[in-house]
C-alpha positions as CSV (number, residue, x, y, z in Angstrom):
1,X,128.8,74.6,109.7
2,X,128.6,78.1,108.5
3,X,127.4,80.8,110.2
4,X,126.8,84.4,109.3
5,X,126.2,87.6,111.6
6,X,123.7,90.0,110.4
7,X,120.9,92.9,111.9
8,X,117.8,92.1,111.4
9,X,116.1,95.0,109.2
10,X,112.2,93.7,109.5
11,X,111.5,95.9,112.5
12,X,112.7,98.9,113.8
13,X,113.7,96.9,117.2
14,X,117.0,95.5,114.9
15,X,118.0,92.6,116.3
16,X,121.5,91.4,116.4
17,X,121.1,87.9,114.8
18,X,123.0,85.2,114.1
19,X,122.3,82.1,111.0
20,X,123.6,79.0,111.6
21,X,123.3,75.9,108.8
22,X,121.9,72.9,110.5
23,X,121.0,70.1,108.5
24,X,119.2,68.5,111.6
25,X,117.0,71.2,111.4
26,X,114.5,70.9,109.6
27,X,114.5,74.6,108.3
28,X,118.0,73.4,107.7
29,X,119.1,77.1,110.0
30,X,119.2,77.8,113.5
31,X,118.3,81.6,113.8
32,X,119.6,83.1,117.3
33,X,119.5,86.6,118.4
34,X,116.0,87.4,117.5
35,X,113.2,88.4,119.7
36,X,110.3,87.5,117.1
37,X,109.8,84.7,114.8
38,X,109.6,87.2,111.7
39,X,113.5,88.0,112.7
40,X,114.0,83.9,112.1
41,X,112.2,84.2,108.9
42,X,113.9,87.4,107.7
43,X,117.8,85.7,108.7
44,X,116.5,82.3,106.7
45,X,115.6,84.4,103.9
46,X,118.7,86.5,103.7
47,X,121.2,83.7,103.7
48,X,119.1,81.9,101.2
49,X,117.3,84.2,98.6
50,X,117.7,87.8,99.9
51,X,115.2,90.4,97.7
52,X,114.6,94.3,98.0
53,X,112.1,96.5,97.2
54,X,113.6,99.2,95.1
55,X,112.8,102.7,95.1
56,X,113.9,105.5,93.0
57,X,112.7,108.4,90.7
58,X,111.8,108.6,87.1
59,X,111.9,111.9,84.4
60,X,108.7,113.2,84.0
61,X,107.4,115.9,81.3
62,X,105.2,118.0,81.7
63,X,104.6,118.4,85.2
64,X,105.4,120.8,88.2
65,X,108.4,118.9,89.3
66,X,110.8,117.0,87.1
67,X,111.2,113.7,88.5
68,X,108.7,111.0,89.6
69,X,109.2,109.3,92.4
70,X,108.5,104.9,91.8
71,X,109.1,101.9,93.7
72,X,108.9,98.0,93.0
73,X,105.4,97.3,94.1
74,X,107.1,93.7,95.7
75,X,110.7,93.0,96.1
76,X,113.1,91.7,93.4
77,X,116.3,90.0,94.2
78,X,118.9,91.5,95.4
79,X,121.4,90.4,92.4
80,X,119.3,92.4,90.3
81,X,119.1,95.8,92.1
82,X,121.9,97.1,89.6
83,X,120.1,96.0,86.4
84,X,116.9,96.9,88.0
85,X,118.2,100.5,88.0
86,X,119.5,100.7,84.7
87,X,115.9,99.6,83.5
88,X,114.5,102.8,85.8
89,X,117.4,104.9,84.8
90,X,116.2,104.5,80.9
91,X,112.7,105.5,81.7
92,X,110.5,108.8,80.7
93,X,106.9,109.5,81.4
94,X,104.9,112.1,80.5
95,X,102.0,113.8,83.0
96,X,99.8,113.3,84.7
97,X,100.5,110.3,86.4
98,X,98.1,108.8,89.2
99,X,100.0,106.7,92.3
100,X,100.0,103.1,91.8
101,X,100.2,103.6,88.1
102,X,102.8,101.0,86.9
103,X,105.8,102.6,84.7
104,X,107.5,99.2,84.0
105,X,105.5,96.1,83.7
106,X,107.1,93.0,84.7
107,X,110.8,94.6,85.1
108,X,113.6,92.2,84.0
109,X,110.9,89.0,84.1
110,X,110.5,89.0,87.6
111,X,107.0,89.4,87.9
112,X,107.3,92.6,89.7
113,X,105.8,95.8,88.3
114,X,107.7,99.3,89.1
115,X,104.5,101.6,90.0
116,X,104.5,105.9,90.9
117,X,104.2,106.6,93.8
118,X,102.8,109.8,94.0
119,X,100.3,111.4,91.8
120,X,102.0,114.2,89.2
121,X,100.3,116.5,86.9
């Protein structure tokens, strides 16, 4: 039976929490330590198939400030952060750009778009 120790990141309460494998369960996890039920389904998660949003900035031209700030509008997984990055890292937009925008469609197949998150002209 494994068992891993982690704080719960969901709320800003951060519960000290505990995932157990239990195959008579039929989650197939006990989740202990957490006051909510959205702890349980954030420790299930994390043992299982633990995902990030991102956030970072982009070069911009053309505008007041040099660097646009972007996020992935859902979370990726977490084994891709690194390449995620790289993909940001290669980017350049020019002004104006209007928040929500998306700068990278569909970033490494995942389905998930990076967007702006501010406006920039």
């Amino acid at each position: 039976m494994e068992k891993r120790e982690m704080i719960c990141i969901v709320c800003p309460v951060g519960c000290h929490i505990e995932v157990i494998e239990d195959k008579n369960d039929p989650s197939g996890y006990i989740v202990k330590g957490n006051k909510c039920k959205r702890g349980k389904e954030y420790g299930i998660k994390e043992v299982t198939n633990p995902t990030r949003i991102v956030t970072s900035t982009v070069k911009v031209n053309n505008a007041h400030l040099c660097r646009l700030p972007v996020k992935t509008n859902n979370p990726i997984p977490k084994e891709k952060i690194s390449e995620c990055m790289k993909e940001i890292n290669k980017v350049e937009v020019n002004a104006p750009v209007e928040v929500g925008e998306v700068i990278i469609r569909n970033v490494l197949g995942t389905g998930v778009d990076v967007v702006a998150t501010r406006d920039m002209c």
